[in-house]
N, C-alpha and C positions, 0 to 999 in steps of 0.2 A: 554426666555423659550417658549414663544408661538408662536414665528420665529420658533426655533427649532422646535416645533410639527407641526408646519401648513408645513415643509420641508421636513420632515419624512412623512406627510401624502402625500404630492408632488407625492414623490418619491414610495410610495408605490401604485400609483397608474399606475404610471410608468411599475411598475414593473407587474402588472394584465395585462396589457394593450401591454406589450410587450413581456409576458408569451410565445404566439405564436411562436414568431418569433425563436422556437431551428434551431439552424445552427449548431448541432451537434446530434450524435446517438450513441450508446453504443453497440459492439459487443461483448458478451464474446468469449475469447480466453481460449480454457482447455489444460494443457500440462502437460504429466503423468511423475514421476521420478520415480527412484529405489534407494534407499540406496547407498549410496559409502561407510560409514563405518559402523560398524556393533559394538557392547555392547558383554560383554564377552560369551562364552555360557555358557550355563544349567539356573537356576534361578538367577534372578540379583535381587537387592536392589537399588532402585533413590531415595535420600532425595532432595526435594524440598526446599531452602530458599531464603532468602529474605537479600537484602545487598545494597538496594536502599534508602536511607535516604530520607525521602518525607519530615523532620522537612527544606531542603532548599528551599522547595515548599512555603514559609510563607509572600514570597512577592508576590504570586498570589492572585487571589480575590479566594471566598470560591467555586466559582462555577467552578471555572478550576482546582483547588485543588483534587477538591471530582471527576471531569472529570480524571485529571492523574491517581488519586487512582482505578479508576475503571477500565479502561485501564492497570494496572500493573495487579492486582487484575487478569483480563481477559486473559491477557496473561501467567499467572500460572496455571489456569485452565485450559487453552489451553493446557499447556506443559504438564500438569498431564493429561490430557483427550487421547492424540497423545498417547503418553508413557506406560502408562497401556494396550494400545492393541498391544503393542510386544509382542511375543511369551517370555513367562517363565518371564516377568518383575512385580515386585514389585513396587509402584512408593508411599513412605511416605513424604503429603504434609506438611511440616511444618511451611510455612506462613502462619503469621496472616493476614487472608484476610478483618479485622475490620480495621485494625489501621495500617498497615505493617509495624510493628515495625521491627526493623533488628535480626536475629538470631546470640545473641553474642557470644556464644559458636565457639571454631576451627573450621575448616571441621575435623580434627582427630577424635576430641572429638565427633561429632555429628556421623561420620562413626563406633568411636567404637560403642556406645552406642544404634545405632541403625542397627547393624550388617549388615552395608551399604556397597556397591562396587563403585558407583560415589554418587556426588552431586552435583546439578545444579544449580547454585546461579543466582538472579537476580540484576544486579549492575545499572544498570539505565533504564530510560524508561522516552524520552522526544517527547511529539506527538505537531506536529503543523498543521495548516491549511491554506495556503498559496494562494495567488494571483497566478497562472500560467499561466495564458494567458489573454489580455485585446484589442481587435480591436474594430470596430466603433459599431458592433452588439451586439456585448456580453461578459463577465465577467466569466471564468472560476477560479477553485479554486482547489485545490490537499489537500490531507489527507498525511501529512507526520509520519514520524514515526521512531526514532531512538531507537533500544534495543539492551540491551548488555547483555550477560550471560556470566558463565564461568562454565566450568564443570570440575571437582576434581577427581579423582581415585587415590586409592592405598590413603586412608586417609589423600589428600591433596600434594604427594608428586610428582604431574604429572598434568596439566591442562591445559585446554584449552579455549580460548576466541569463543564464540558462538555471533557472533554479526550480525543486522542487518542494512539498511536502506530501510526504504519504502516508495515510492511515488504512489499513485494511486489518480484517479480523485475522486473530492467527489462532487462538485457540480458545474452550473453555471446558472448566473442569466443576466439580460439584462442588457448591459451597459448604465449604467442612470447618467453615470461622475465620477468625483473623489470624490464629500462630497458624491453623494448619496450608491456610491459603499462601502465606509469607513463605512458608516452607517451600511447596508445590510452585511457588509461579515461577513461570518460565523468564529465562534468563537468557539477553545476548549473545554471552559466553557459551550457554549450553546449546543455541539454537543457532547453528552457524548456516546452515541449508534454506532455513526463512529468512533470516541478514541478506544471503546472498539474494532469490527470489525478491525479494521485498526491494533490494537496491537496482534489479535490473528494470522493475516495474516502477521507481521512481525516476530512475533514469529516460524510461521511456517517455514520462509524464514532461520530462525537464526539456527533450530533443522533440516535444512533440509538433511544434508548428515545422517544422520541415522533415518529419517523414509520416508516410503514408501508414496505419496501424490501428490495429484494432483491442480494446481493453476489456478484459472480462473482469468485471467486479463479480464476487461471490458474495451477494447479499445474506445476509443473514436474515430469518424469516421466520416470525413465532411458529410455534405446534403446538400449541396447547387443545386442549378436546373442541372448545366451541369453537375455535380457527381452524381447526382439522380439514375441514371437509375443502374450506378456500384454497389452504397450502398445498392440500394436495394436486388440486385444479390449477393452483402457481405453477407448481414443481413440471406438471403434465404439459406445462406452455397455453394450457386451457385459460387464456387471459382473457376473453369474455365470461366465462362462467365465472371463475375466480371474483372479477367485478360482482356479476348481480349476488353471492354470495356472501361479499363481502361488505356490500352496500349499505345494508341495513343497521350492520353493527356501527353505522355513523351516528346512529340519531340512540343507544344505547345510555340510558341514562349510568350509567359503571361508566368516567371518563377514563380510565384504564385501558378496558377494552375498546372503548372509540377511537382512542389513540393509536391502539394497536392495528387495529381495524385500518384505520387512514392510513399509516405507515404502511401498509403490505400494501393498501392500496396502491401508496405512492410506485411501490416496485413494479407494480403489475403497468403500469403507465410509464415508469422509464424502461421497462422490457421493451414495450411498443413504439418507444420513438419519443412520445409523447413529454419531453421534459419540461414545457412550463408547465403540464397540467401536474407532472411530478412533482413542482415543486411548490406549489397552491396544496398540495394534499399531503403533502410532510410537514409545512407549516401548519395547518389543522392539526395532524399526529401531534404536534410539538405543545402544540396552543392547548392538546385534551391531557396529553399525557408526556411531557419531559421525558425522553430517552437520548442515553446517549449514540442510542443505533441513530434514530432519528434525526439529531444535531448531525452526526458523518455524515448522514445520506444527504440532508440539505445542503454542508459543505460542497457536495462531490455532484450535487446536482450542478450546481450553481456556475462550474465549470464546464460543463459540458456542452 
């Protein structure tokens, strides 16, 4: 036991001491949609329930438990919160946001009775926080995030699957090894404020073709000394200059750096709108240099 704490104090010392050293920067990237499908017109009715059985949640500890719960919780408000500001929508929540117990009534039954037109059920909601990247510097980690809905019309006899997957970055810390990083990583349990965050922004991904909304990815964006001068021309919104600075390092015989090099490029090209060019210049990043910032970025391009 007192190995243990004299290891953990080691490492946490480690960790102040090598706080410095970020080898990475966060750009937000904002990208506007429209609607592709649209709720019926004149006044509509949405019932809200709940169809995620949390009682399979019982082999977690209490504190990831009460993290999923908050997280599902969050993304029902979310969906009621988006919902209610369409034109002519009604939106009745009828999760229990205490205990989320399952609503065991039909969808017919809950449509007659509540003189409903859809209803949008929440079938699971499993969030994790993951290892994503690990070199000689440092220790990154991703906020994942799986939700599934389904949405009901005409009293159940018509539905559709409303699903997501989310990966965005949540954190990283200095690589201080294998026991001290095992120690340090962050946990579901301990991070219930990203759970929640994380499940409203998958949620949004899942209701996306009918409401109007905009997503800001916080790209993650080397800093190393030779990229310096680009990133900081990134960060500036200076997305011409950032280009011809960054251009060069394509043809860099270090395929490291050309990778990296394409990669940022890639960002600086979906800042702009530009997303096939985005996505021609993440597959080069990928093709020079395998990252897994790079595989996300192509994923998350490819949807856009």
């Amino acid at each position: 036991m007192m190995e243990m704490k004299a290891l953990k104090f080691i490492c946490l010392c480690l960790v102040v001491l090598l706080s410095s050293c970020d080898s990475m920067k966060y750009l937000p990237v904002s990208l506007d949609y429209t609607p592709n499908l649209t709720f019926k017109p004149g006044p509509t009715t949405i019932l809200l329930t709940n169809n995620f059985d949390v009682s399979k949640l019982q082999n977690f500890t209490k504190r990831r438990q009460r993290s999923i719960k908050a997280g599902a919780v969050a993304a029902i408000k979310y969906a009621q919160n988006e919902l209610q500001q369409l034109p002519n929508m009604k939106v009745i929540n009828l999760v229990d946001t205490v205990d989320l117990k399952i609503n065991t009534d039909s969808v017919k039954i809950l449509t007659l009775t509540n003189h409903a037109d859809y209803v949008l059920q929440l079938n699971n909601f499993v969030p994790s926080i993951d290892l994503s990247e690990l070199n000689n510097s440092f220790a990154a980690y991703t906020s994942t995030v799986q939700i599934d809905f389904t949405l009901f019309e005409d009293g159940g006899s018509s539905s559709k699957k409303l699903n997501a997957f989310l990966n965005e970055p949540h954190s990283e810390m200095p690589n201080i090894g294998l026991i001290g990083n095992l120690i340090f990583q962050p946990t579901v349990g301990g991070n219930m404020e990203s759970v929640m965050k994380s499940a409203e922004h998958a949620t949004k991904i899942a209701l996306q073709d009918y409401l109007p909304y905009t997503i800001t990815h916080n790209r993650p964006i080397y800093n190393e000394d030779w990229i310096q001068p680009a990133t900081n021309e990134l960060l500036a919104n200076n997305y011409a200059k950032a280009d011809t600075l960054l251009r060069p390092f394509l043809k860099d015989p270090n395929n490291e750096r050309a990778g990296k090099a394409a990669y940022q490029l890639a960002i600086v090209y979906e800042a702009q709108g530009r997303v096939e060019k985005a996505i021609k210049m993440v597959q080069i990043a990928i093709d020079k240099f395998k990252s897994n910032y790079a595989l996300m970025l192509l994923d998350e391009l490819k949807t856009e």
